[in-house]
C-alpha positions in Angstrom: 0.0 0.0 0.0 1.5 3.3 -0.9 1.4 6.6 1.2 -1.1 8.2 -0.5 -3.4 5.4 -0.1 -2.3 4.8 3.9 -3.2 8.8 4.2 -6.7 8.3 2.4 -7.6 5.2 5.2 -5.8 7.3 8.6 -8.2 10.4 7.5 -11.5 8.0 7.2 -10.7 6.4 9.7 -10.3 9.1 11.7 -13.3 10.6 10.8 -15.7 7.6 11.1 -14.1 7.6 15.1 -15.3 11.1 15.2 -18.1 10.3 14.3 -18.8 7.4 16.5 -17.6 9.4 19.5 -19.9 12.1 18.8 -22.4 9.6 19.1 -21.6 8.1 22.0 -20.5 11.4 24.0 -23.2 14.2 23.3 -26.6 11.6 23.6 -28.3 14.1 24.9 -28.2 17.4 23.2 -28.8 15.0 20.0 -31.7 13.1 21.7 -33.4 16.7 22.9 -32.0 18.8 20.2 -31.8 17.5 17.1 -34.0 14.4 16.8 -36.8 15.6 19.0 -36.9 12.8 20.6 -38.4 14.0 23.8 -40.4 17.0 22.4 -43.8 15.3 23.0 -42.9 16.3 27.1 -42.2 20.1 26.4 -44.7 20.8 23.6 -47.3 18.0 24.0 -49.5 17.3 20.9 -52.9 16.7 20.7 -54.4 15.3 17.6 -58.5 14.7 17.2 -60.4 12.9 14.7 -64.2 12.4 14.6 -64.7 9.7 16.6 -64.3 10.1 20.6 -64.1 6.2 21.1 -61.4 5.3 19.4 -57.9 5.4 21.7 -55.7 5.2 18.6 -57.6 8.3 16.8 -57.7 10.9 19.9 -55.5 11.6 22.6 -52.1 13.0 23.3 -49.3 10.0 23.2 -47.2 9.0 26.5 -43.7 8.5 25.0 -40.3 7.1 26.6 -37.1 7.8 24.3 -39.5 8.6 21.7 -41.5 5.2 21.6 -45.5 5.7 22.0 -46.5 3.5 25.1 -50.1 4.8 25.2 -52.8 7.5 25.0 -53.7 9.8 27.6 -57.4 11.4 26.0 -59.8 12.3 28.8 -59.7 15.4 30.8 -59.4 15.7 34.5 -60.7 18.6 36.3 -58.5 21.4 35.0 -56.0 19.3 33.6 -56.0 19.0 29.4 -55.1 15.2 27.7 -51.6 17.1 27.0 -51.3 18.3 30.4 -51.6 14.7 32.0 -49.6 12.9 28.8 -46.5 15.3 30.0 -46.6 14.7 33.0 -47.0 10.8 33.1 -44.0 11.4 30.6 -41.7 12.9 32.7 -42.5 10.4 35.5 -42.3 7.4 33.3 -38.7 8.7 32.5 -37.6 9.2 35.9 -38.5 5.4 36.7 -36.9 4.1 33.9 -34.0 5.9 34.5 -33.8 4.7 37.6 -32.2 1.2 37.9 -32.9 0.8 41.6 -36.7 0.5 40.8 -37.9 -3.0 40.0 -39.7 -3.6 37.1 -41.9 -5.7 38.9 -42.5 -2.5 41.2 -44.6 -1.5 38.5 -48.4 -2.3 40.1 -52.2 -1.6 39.3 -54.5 -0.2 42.7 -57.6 0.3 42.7 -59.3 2.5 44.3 -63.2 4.1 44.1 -63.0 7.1 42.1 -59.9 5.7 40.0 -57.4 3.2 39.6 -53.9 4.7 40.0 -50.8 2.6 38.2 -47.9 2.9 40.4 -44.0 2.4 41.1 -43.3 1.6 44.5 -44.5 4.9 46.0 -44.5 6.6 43.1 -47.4 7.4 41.6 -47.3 7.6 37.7 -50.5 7.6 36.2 -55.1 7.8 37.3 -56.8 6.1 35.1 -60.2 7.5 35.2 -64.0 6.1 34.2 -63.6 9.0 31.2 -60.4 7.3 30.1 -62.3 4.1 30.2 -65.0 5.3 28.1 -63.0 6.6 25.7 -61.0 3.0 25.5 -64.3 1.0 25.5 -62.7 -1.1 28.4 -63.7 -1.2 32.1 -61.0 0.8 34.3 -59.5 -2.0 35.9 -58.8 -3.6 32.0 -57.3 -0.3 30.7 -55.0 0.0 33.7 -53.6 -3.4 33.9 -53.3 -2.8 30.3 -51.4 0.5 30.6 -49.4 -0.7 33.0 -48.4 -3.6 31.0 -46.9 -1.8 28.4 -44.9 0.9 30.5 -43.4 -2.3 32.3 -42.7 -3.2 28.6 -41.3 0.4 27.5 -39.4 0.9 31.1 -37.9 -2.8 30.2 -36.8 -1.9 27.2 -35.7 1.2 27.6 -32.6 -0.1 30.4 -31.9 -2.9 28.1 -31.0 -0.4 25.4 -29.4 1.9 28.3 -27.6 -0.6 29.6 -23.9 -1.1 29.7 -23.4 -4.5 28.4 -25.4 -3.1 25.1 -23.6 -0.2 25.0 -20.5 -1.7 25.1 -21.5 -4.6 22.7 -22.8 -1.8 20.1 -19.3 0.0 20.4 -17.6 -3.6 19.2 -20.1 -3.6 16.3 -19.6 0.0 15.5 -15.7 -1.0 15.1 -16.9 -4.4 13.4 -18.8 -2.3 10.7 -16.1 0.1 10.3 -13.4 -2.4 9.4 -16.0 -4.5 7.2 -16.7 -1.0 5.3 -12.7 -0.2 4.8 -12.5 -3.7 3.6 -15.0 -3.5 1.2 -14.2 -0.1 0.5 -10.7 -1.2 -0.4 -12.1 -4.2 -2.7 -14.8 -1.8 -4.2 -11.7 0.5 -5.5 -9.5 -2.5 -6.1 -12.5 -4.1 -8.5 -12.8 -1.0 -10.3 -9.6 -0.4 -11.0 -9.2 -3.3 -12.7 -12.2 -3.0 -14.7 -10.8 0.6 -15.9 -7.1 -1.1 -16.3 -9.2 -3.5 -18.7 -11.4 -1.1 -20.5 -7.5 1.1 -21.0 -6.2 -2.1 -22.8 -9.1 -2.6 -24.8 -10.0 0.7 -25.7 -8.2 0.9 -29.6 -11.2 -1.7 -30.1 -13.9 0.6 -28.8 -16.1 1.0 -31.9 -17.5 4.7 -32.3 -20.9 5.4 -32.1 -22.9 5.4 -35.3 -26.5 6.5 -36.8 -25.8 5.2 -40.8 -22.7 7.5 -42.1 -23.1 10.0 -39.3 -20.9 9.4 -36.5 -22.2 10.7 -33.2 -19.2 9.9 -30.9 -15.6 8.4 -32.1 -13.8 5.0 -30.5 -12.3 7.6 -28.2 -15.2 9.4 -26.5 -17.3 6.4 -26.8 -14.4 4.9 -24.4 -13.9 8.0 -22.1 -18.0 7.4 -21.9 -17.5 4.6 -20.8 -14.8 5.5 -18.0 -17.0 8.0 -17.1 -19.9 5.6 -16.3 -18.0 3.2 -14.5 -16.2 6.0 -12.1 -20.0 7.1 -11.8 -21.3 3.8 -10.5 -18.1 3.3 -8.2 -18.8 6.7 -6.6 -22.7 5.2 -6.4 -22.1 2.6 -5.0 -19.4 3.8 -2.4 -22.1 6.4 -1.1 -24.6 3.3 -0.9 -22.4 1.4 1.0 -21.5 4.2 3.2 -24.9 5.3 4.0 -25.5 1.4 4.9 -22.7 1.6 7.5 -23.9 4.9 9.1 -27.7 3.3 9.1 -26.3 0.2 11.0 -23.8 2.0 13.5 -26.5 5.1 14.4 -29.2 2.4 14.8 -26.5 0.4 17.7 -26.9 3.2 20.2 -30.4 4.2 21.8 -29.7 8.1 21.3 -28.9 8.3 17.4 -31.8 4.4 16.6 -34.4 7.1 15.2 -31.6 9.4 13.6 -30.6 6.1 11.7 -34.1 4.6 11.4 -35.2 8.6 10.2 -32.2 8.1 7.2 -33.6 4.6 5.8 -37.3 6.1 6.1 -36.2 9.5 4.2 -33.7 7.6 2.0 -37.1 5.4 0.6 -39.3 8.0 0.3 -36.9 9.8 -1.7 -36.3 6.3 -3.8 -39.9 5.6 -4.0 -41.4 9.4 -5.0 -38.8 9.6 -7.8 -40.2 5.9 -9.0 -43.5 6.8 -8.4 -42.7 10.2 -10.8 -41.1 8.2 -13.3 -44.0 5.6 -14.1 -46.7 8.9 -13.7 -44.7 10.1 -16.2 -44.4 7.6 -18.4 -47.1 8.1 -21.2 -46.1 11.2 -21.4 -42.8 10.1 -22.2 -44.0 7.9 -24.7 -46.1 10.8 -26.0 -42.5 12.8 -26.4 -40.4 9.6 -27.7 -43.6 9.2 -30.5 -43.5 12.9 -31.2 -39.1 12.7 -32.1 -39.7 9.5 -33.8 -42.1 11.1 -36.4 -40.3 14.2 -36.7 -36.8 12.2 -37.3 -39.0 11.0 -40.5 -40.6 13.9 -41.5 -36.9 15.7 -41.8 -35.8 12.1 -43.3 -38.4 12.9 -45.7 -37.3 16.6 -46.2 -34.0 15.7 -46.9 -34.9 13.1 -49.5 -37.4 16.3 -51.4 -34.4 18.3 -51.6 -32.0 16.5 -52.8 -34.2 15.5 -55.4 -35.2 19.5 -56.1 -31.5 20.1 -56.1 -30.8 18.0 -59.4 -30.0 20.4 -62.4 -32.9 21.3 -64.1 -35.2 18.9 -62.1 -38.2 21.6 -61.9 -37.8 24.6 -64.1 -39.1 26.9 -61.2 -36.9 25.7 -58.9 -33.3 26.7 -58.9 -30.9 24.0 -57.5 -29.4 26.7 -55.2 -32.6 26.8 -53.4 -32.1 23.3 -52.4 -29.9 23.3 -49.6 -31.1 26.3 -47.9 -34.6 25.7 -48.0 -34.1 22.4 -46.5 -32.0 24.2 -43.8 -35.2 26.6 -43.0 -37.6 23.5 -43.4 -35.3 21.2 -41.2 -35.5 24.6 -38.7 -39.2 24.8 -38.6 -40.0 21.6 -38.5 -37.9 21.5 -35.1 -38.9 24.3 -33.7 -42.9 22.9 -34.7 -41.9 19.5 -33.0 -40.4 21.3 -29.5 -43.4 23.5 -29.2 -46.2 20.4 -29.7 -43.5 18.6 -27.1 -43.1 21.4 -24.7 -46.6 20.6 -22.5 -45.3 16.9 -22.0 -41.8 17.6 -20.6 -41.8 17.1 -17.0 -42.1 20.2 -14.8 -43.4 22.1 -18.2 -46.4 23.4 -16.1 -44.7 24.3 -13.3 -44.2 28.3 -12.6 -40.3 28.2 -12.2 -40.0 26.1 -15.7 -42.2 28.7 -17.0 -40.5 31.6 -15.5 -37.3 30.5 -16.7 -38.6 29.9 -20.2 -39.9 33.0 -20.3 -36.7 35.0 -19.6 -34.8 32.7 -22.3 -36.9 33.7 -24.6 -36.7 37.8 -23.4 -33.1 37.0 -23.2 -33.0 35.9 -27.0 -35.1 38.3 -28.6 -33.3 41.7 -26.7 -29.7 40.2 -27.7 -30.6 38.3 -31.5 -31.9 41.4 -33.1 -29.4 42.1 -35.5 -28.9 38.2 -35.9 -32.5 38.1 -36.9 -31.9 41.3 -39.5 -28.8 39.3 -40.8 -30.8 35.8 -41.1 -33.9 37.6 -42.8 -31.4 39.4 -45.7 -29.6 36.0 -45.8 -32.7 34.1 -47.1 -33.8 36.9 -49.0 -30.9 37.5 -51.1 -30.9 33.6 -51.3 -34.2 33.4 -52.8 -33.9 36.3 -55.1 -30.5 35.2 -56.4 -28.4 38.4 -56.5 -25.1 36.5 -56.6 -23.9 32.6 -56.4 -20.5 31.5 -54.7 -18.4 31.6 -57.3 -19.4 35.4 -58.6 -17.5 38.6 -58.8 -19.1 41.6 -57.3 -19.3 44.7 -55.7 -20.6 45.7 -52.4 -20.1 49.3 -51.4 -16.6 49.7 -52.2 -15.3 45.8 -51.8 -15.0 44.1 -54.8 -14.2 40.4 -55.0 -15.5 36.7 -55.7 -17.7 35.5 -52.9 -16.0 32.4 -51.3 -18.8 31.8 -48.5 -22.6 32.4 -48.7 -24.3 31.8 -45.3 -27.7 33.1 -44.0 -26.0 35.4 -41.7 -22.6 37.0 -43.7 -21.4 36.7 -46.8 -17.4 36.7 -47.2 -15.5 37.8 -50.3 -12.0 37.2 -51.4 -10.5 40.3 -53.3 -8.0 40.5 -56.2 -5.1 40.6 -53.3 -6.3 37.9 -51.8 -7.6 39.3 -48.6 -11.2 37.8 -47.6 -14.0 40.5 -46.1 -16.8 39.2 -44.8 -19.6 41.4 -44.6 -23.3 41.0 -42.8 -26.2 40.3 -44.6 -28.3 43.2 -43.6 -25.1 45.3 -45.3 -25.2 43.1 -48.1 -29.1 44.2 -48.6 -29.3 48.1 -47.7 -26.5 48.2 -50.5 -26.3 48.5 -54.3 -24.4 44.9 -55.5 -23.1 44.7 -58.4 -22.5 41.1 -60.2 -20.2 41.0 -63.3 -20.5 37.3 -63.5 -24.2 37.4 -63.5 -24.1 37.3 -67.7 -21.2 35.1 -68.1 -23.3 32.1 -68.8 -25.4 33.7 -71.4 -24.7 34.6 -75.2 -24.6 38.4 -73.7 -20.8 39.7 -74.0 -19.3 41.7 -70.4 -18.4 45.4 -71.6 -15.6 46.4 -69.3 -15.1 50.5 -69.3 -11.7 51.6 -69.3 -9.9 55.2 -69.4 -7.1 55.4 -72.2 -4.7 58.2 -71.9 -1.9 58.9 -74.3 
């Protein structure tokens, strides 16, 4: 192992020990703080639905380390459902904190108004005839009830507390830390010889094809491939890594419903973007239709102008036309494509794709106005055939033959062999003059000349 890779292991090491002490050490600012666990005791919630019978639909929950035990929902004298629920809770956490306490201490008593559900001499919670009737149960059934589950909860709660687990979650912290630097170290080893492999074989990469047009060559069709492959190492590094931290934050009491909280936001993340993706699948096949019959139509466009570009193949249509009008059709039949595919794109009704669309578009037509000018005296001096590549002329005071005809400049090489290249909308607001324009025909060129003796 070299130095830079020892370095790369001391630092992750080193922070996945910071991390794990951070657990371990500050439980409780992340148990109060940060997960919330015990915020049911300071701000007590109260939620109500329709029907009063039903203990699992009204009430405010009694909750140790976060864990529902049960639901307080009647009201005694002045004291709210959310006023007795935080109070049983901060009793119920006292006892369980307390090891000295016996489970078993935990006992139901009856009594003729109430039935009281108490630790030693410790009284934790009154059940009341209202609490019954809201449980459909008699008192003496909800109580023994109750108090089975907080000797349940309070049971629980100093297994997870307790020493032995704490320690044994510590040895599977460092357990999972050396499984993920081994597989870590295999992942990068794996991949490395995959991209040694792809290295050797890349001369026979083939490039990437659609008939004569070639899309990528053999040597971006391999990067491509490097790039993928780095791509799914980094994904499933991060996958791995989020694995480990969901394993080691679920060993410890404080940080189980920081780790459970991960996994539960990790596939709701997973499982809205799948849900999105088959909601928007017809109108992905809606778009995928839409390209497949414009990539014909232009097939077909192309096919019409090759065939109107032949010499002579229609007398009212000049085989100069040919290639520019395909280049306007092949331009609006794009442009008539994106707009019928424009409401099926996802997030194409949303105000912020909207928004953003719209200031494109200001953006374009402030800064493309002379670009438009040039492009509109491009295709008209195209289609009224002023000059051809090829001819000599004269535009304002440059004279020479016109090397390059495009719809936005034209660009002409003079006697001294110096090219000018001059915009379109120039090219149209002047007088051009064409001295090859009658070379083909049976009418002579009269060249003027001064003789001087």
């Amino acid at each position: 192992m070299n130095f830079n890779s020892r370095n790369q292991l001391r630092w992750f090491f080193a922070i996945v020990l910071a991390i794990f002490l951070l657990t371990v050490s500050i439980p409780g600012a992340v148990s109060q703080s940060s997960l919330g666990i015990e915020t049911p005791i300071e701000n007590p919630i109260e939620t109500t639905i329709d029907n009063p019978i039903d203990n699992r639909t009204k009430g405010t929950p009694v909750r140790l380390a976060g864990e529902e035990i049960f639901v307080v929902q009647a009201q005694v004298g002045s004291f709210s459902a959310a006023e007795r629920a935080q109070a049983v809770t901060q009793r119920v956490k006292v006892i369980a904190a307390d090891t000295t306490i016996p489970i078993d201490a935990v006992k139901v008593r009856d009594q003729q108004y109430f039935t009281t559900i108490e630790a030693g001499d410790q009284l934790l919670f009154s059940v009341t005839d209202e609490d019954a009737k809201f449980a459909n149960q008699t008192r003496s059934q909800l109580a023994e009830q109750d108090a089975s589950k907080l000797r349940a909860a309070i049971r629980q709660y100093r297994q997870a507390h307790s020493t032995q687990t704490l320690v044994f979650g510590a040895l599977y912290a460092v357990i999972a830390t050396i499984a993920l630097l081994i597989l870590l170290r295999l992942l990068r080893h794996g991949f490395n010889r995959v991209l040694a492999w792809r290295t050797t074989r890349e001369a026979f990469a083939s490039p990437l094809r659609i008939r004569r047009f070639e899309l990528l060559s053999s040597s971006q069709v391999a990067l491509l491939l490097t790039r993928i492959v780095k791509l799914i190492r980094c994904a499933v590094g991060l996958a791995l890594f989020a694995l480990y931290l969901t394993i080691v934050l679920s060993l410890f009491p404080w940080t189980k419903r920081l780790g459970a909280a991960i996994v539960a936001n990790l596939f709701i993340a997973i499982g809205g973007f799948w849900a999105g993706f088959l909601s928007y699948l017809p109108n992905l096949f809606i778009v995928a239709f839409i390209a497949i019959v414009t990539y014909y139509i232009l097939r077909f466009a192309k096919l019409l102008f090759q065939q109107l570009g032949r010499d002579q193949a229609f007398p009212w249509f000049y085989p100069e036309w040919a290639e520019p009008t395909h280049r306007l059709a092949t331009v609006l039949i794009t442009a008539l494509a994106a707009v019928v595919a424009f409401p099926y794109l996802p997030g194409a009704n949303s105000p912020a794709f909207q928004g953003v669309s719209l200031f494109l578009g200001l953006l374009v037509s402030l800064g493309s106005s002379s670009a438009i000018s040039n492009i509109v005296a491009g295709v008209i001096l195209i289609y009224t055939r002023a000059f051809r590549k090829g001819d000599r002329i004269k535009v304002g005071d440059a004279i020479g033959d016109v090397v390059e005809k495009t719809l936005l400049v034209t660009q002409l090489r003079t006697i001294k062999n110096v090219v000018i290249t001059i915009p379109n909308s120039t090219v149209l607001n002047n007088q051009v003059i064409n001295y090859s324009a009658l070379s083909e025909t049976e009418t002579p060129l009269i060249l003027h000349t001064t003789i001087t003796l």
